[in-house]
N, C-alpha and C positions, 0 to 999 in steps of 0.2 A: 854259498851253494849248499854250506851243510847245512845250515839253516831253511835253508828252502827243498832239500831234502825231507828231513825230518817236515815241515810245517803240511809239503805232501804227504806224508804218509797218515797223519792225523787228519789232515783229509778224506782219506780213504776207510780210517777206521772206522766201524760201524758203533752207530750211536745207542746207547741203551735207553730205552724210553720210562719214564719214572710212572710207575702205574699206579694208579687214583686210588684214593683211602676207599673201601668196601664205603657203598649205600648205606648210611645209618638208618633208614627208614623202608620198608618193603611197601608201605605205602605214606604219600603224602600227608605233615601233618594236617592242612587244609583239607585234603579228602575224608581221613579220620575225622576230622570236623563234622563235614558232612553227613556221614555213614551214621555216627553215633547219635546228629542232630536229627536225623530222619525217623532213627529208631525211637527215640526219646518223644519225640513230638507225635508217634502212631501213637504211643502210651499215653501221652497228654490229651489226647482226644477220644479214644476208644478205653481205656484202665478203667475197671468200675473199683469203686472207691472198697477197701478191702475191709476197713474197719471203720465201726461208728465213732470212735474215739477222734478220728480225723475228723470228723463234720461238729459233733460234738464239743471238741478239745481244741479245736484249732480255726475251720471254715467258719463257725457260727460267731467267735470272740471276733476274728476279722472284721467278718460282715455287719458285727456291729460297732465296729471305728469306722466302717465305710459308711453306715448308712442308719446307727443310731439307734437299732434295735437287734433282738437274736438273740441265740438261747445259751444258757450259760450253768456250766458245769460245778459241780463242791469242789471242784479242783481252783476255781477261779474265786471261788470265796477268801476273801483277807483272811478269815481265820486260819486256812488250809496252805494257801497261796503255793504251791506245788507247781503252778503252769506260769513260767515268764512271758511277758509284757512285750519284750524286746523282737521275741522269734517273732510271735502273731505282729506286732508292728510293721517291720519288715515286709512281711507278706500282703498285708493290706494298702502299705503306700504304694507297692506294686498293682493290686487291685484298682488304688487309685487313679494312678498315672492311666492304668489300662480306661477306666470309663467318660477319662476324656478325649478318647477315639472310639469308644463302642459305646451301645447307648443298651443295654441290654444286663442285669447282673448274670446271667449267665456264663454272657461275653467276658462278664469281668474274672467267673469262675475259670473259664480257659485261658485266660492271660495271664494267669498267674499258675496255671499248668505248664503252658509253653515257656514259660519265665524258668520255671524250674527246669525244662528238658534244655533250654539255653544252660542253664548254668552246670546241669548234671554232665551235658556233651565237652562243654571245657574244660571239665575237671577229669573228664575221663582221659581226654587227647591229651590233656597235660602231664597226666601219667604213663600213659602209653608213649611220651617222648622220651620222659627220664629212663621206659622200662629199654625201650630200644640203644637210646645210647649207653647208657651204662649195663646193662645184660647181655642183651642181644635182639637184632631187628625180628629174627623168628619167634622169638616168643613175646615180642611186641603184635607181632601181627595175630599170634594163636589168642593174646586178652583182646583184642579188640574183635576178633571173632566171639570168644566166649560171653561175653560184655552185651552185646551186639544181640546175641541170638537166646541168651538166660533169660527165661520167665522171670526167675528172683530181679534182675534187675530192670525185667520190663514194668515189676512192680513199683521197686521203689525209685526208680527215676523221677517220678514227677508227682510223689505221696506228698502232702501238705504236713509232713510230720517231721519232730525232732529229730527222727533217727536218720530219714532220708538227707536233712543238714548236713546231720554229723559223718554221714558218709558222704559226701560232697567234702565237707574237712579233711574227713581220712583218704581220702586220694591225694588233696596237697598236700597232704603230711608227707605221706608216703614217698611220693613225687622228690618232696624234700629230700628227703634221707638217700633218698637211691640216687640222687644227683650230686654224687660228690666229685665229680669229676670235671662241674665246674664252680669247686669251691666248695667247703664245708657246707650246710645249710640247716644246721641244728635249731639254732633260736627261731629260723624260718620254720620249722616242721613241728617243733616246740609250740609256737602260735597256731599253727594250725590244728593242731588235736588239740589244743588249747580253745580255741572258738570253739570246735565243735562237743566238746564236752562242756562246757560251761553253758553255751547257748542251745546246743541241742540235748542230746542225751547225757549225763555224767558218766554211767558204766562204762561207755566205750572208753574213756580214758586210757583203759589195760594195752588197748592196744597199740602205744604207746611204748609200754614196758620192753618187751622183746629190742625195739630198734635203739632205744636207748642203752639198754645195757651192752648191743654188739658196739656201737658208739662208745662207752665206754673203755671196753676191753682193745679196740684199736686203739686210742688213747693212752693208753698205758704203755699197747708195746710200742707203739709209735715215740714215745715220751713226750705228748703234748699235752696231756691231764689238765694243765694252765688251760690252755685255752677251752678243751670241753667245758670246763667248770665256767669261765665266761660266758659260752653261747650255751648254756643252761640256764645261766642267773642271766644272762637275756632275754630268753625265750619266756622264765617266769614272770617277769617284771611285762612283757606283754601282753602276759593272760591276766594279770592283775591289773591291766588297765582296760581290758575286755570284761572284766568282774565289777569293776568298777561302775561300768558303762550300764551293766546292765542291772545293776541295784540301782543307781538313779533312775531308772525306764521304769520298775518295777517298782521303786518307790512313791513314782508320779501318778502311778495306777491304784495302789495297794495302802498311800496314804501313813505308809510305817516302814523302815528297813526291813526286808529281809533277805533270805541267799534261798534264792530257789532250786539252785545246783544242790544243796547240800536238805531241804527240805525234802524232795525227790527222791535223793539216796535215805535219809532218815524214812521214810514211807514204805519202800519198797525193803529194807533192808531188815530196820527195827518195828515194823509194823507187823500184822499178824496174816493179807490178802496175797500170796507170790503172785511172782507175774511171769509168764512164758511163752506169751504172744511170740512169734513168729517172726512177727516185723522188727523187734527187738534187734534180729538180725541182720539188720540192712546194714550198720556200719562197715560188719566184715566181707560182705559182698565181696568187696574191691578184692579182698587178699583174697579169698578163695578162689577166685578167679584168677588172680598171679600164681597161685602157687599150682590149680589147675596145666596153668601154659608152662609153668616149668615142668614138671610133670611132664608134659605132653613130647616138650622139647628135650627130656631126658631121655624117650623112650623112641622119637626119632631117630637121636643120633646114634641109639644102641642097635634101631633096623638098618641105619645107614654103611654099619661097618661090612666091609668090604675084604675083610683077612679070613682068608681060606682056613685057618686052623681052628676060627669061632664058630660054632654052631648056626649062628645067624649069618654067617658071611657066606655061608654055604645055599642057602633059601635062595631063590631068585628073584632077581630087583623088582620084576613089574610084581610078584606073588607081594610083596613087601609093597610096595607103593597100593595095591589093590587093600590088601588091608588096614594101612593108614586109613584111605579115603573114607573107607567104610565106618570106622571108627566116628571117623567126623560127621561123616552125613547122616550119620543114626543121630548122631547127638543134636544135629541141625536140627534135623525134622522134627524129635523129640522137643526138642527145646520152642519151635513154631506150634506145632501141635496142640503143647501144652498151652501157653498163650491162647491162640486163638480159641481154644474150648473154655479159657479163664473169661475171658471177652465177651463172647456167643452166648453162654451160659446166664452171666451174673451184670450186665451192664443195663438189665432195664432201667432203674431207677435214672437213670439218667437220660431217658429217651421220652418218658410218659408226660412231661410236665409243658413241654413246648406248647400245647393245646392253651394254656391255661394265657400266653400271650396276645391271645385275641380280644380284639378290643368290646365284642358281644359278653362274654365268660364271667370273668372277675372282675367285682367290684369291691370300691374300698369300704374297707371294714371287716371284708369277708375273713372266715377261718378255714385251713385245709388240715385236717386231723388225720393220725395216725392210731394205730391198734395194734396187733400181732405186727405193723412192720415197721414200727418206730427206729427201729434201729438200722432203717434202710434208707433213712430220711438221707436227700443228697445234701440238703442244705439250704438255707435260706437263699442262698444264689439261685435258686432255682423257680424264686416263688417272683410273682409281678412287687410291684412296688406296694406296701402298706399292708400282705397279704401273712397273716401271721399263722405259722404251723401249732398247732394244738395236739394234746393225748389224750387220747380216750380209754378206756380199761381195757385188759385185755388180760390172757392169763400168765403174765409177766405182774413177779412179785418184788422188783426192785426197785432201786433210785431213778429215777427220769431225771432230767434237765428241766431247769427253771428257767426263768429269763433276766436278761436284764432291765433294769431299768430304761426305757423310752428317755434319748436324749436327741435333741434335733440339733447340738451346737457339741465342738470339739472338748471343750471344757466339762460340760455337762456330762459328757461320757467317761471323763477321767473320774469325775465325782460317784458316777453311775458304778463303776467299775469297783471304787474303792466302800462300796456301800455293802454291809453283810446282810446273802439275801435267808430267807426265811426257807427251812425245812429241808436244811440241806445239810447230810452224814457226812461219814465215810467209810459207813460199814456197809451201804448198799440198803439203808430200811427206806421202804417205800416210804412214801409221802403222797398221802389221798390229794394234797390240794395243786397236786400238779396236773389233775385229771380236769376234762368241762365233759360236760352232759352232752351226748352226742345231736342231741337237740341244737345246739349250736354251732354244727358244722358245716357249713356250704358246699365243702368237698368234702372228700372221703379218698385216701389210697389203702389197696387192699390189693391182696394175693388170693389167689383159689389154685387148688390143687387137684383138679378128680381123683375120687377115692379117699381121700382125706375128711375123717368127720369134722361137721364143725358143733360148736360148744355155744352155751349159753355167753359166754362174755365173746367168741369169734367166732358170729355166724359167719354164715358165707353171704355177707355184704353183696358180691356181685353178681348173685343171681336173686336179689329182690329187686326184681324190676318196679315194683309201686315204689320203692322210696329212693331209689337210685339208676339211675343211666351211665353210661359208660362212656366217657371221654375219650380215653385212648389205652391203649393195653400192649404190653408186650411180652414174647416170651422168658420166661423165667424157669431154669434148669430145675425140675423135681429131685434133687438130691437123696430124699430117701426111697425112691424108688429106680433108680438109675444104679447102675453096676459101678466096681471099681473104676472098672478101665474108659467108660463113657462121663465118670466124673474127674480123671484125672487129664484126657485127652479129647481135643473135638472128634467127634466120629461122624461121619456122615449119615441123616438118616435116610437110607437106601432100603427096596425090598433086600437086596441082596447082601444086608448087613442080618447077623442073627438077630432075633427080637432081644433076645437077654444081654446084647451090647448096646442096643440103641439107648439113647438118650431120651429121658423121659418128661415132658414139659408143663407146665403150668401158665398161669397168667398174672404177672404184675401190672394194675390197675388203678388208673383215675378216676373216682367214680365224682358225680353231680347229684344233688339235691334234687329230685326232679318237683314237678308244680303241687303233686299233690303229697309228697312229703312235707312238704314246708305248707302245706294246711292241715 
């Protein structure tokens, strides 16, 4: 009976319910997917190419492992050899793959834009996993907003350039390191800014430095020193098989060993040109943007106190939630704004050339030449087949691009490649023989600006109607005549906008040979 006393009474007792570990994620990793693949792909199709270096340096070497011709930079000369083999490779078998489903090089130009917004979106989600679990889900969801809604990285998401790699690496690095909570993952993170400075950029390497030393210093007081020094001489012995990888790729092109990682830094470091470009800074993207959501998440939790003796705890909630929000949505709209005026503004060169797909238009042999906007060229992906871009003079006193050697066969391009072509620096001195007489030009792309004189070497092409017609033309943002605030952000052009904000536009153009120029 006392047993069955007692066995009642535990019956009776009320059961405590074991409550569920906190959501690691505020949002799904698959919707993160999503979010950031939707973002990334607006960028792959709308992003006007921001620098000529990428069409020059990167697009054009492609376009000619896919298709045996294209214009080719003193950086790809053997003597110089500054630009690896291995990044451009990569991107071209992707070009590949893409044109045995599209039938267009253009198409092949977006297939390897959306390739990259694929592989930029899982590198982001894949740190925005590490950042939630081991931080916190709230400052996982403020980088995937920041991420998400940054110009900077609506730029470099889908750029054809080493640095955009290498920040693609430094997220899994990062990822790495902040994931120690299932399992150390040093040699893992170790490889990854390991790829990406070897194959991409080498400066970013530094960034590196920081997560290794705090690595370190846990290590110590932890007293597992042994093992760091393992998954360090792991981690190197992986980038040394990645170094390896890509002196063979490099040597198949270039016809002699060399280290183009260390070429690079010898250029930029011991040479006499700095470099300050902008884009430079795509690898640190990622962290600025983490330490942004920490930031943000620091300054939450300081509105969120709630103890009547703080000063803040005294404010009233919704007064506090009203100016979070505000906070954010300035920086939203700020951060769309900004984008869409980058977009609006500057993405003709990528619209004008569609025309030239008609089967009445271009014909083989034909040339499409450039002048004052040489350095606006999108790319040989833009041109029909056999359709070769040319320069004409203009009052640019520097190096142009030469081309490479014409190869119809895979072999013949490695030959092509490893061949030193003629008239090519590194100080930037013109080279006359990279000009033709505008006498042999079928096309013509030119810019006009009302108000803008033009010069003996850059008339204003699109208003001589006897030697030129107009194909097709879009607008193109007048920078020097447009205000700050109308070149930093879209502004609509409305009467009810001041004149002295409005945006002020010009015309990026395709122009044709007309009958009685070509007599």
């Amino acid at each position: 009976m006392a047993g069955n006393d007692n066995s009642s009474g535990d019956a009776h007792r009320p059961h405590t319910k074991k409550q569920p570990p906190p959501a690691p994620f505020y949002i799904p990793l698959n919707i993160t997917l999503y979010l950031c693949l939707v973002t990334n792909t607006l960028a792959a199709i709308f992003s006007p190419i921001q620098d000529c270096d990428e069409v020059f340096n990167f697009l054009e070497p492609a376009h000619y492992l896919q298709h045996g011709y294209g214009l080719q930079t003193w950086e790809y000369s053997p003597v110089y050899s500054i630009r690896s083999w291995l990044y451009v490779s990569l991107h071209a078998a992707v070009g590949k793959i893409g044109s045995l489903v599209v039938h267009t090089k253009a198409a092949e130009f977006y297939t390897i834009r959306l390739s990259l917004a694929f592989m930029c979106a899982a590198c982001q989600t894949r740190l925005y996993s590490a950042i939630c679990r081991t931080l916190s889900p709230r400052i996982g969801l403020l980088f995937v907003i920041i991420v998400t809604f940054s110009p900077g990285m609506f730029h470099a998401s889908t750029a054809f350039l080493p640095s955009t790699f290498t920040m693609y690496m430094s997220m899994l690095g990062l990822a790495s390191f902040l994931d120690w909570k299932n399992s150390r993952k040093t040699a893992q993170g170790i490889m990854w800014f390991g790829l990406g400075t070897i194959v991409g950029w080498p400066f970013a390497g530094a960034l590196i430095v920081p997560l290794l030393v705090e690595e370190a210093i846990v290590s110590f007081i932890s007293g597992s020193v042994g093992s760091f020094l393992y998954n360090v001489f792991d981690g190197i012995i992986r980038c040394l098989s990645i170094l390896a990888l890509e002196v063979a790729v490099d040597y198949a092109f270039f016809q002699k060993l060399v280290l183009v990682p260390w070429n690079i830094v010898a250029y930029n470091i011991l040479g006499e040109k700095p470099h300050k470009e902008e884009r430079f800074m795509y690898p640190a993207y990622p962290f600025l943007a983490l330490s942004a959501a920490l930031s943000f998440h620091i300054i939450l939790t300081y509105l969120g106190s709630t103890n009547p003796k703080e000063l803040i705890g005294r404010v009233p909630t919704k007064l506090k939630i009203a100016a979070s929000l505000s906070v954010v949505l300035i920086g939203l709209n700020a951060g769309m704004l900004r984008t869409l005026g980058m977009v609006t503004a500057y993405n003709a060169p990528l619209k004008v050339f569609d025309s030239l797909q008609r089967v009445d238009i271009a014909h083989a042999g034909d040339s499409i030449c450039f002048g004052k906007e040489w350095y606006r060229f999108p790319s040989s992906y833009f041109l029909p087949n056999d359709m070769r871009a040319k320069f004409i003079r203009s009052e640019f006193r520097g190096l142009l691009p030469g081309e490479f050697p014409d190869s119809p066969s895979y072999l013949g391009r490695l030959d092509g490649a490893s061949q030193i072509p003629s008239g090519m620096n590194d100080l930037n001195i013109e080279d006359p023989s990279k000009y033709v007489d505008i006498s042999q030009c079928s096309f013509l792309v030119d810019s006009y600006f009302p108000g803008h004189d033009a010069t003996e070497l850059e008339p204003h092409y699109f208003l001589d109607k006897t030697q030129w017609e107009t194909l097709s033309c879009a607008s193109f943002l007048d920078a020097s005549q447009t205000g700050l605030l109308g070149r930093l952000i879209w502004i609509p052009d409305l009467p009810v906008i001041p004149a002295r904000f409005r945006r002020k536009w010009g015309e990026y153009c395709l122009l044709q040979r007309t009958v009685a120029g070509h007599a």
